[in-house]
N, C-alpha and C positions, 0 to 999 in steps of 0.2 A: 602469487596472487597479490594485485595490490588494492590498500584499502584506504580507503580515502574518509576522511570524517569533515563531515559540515553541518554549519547549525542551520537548524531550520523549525518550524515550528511546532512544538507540541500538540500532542491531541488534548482536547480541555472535555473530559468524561461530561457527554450529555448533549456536545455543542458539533455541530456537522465538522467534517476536517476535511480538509483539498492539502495537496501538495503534489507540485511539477516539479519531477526533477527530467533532469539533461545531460544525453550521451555522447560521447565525441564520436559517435559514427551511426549511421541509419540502422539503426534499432527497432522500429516501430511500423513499417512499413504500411501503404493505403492496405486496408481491408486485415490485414492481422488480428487475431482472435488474443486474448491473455487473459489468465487467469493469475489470482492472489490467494492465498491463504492467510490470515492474521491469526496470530497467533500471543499467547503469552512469552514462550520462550522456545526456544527450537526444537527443544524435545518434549515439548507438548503434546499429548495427543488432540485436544480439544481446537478445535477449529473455531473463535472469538468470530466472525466474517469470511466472506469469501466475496471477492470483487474482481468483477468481469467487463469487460467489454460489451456483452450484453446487458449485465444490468446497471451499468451506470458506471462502477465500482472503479473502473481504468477506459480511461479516453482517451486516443491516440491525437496529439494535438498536432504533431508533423514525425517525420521521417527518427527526430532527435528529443522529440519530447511527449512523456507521459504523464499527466496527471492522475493520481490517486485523489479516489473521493469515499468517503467513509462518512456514512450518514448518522443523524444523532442517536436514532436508536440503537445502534451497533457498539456507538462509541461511551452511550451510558450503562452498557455494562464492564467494562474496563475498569479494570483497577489500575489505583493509582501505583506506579512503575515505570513499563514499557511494553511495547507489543514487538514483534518481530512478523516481518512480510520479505516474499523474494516475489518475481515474476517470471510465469513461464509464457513461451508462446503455445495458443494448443492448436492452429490452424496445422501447423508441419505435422511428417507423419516420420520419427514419432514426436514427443512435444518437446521443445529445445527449452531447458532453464535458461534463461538470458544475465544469470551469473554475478548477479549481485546481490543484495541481503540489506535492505533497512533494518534499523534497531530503533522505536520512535519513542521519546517518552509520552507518560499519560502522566497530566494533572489533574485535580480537581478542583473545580471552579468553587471561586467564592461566590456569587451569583448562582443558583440554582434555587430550582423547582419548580419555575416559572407555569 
């Protein structure tokens, strides 16, 4: 397996969070269904989110890119840490994990309560 580490934005508890990340090969294909589970840590039971293709949560932006979107309600209840998310596809039968694994931190903002 290999694993690749890049920085990229944290989620700031309270405030919407977007983040595209990008596969070296068609991942993502027109009409493909994905779902997310966020989580605290891997062997959580608790399900923090769940972000789909229907509800907003993963937007297929081409063939190699997906955006994650996590809205602020979701993300104010996060502790400050980390969450963990993978992506499955669920249009296939049966639903194919697409075999990667975020680790994202959470901060808390100094600006809140707006």
């Amino acid at each position: 397996m290999t694993v690749t580490v890049s920085d990229g934005p944290a989620i700031v508890a309270g405030y919407a969070y977007k983040l595209q990340i990008e596969t070296h090969v068609a991942t993502f294909p027109v009409g493909c269904s994905l779902t997310a589970q966020v989580r605290a840590k891997v062997s959580d039971s608790t399900v923090l989110a769940t972000l789909t293709t229907a509800n907003g949560g993963l937007t297929r932006i081409s063939d190699t890119i997906l955006e994650i979107t996590i809205p602020a309600p979701a993300t104010a209840a996060l502790q400050v840490g980390s969450v963990v998310l993978d992506v499955v596809r669920t249009d296939l039968e049966p639903d194919r994990h697409l075999n990667f694994h975020l680790e994202i931190p959470v901060i808390k903002p100094v600006t809140r309560g707006l």
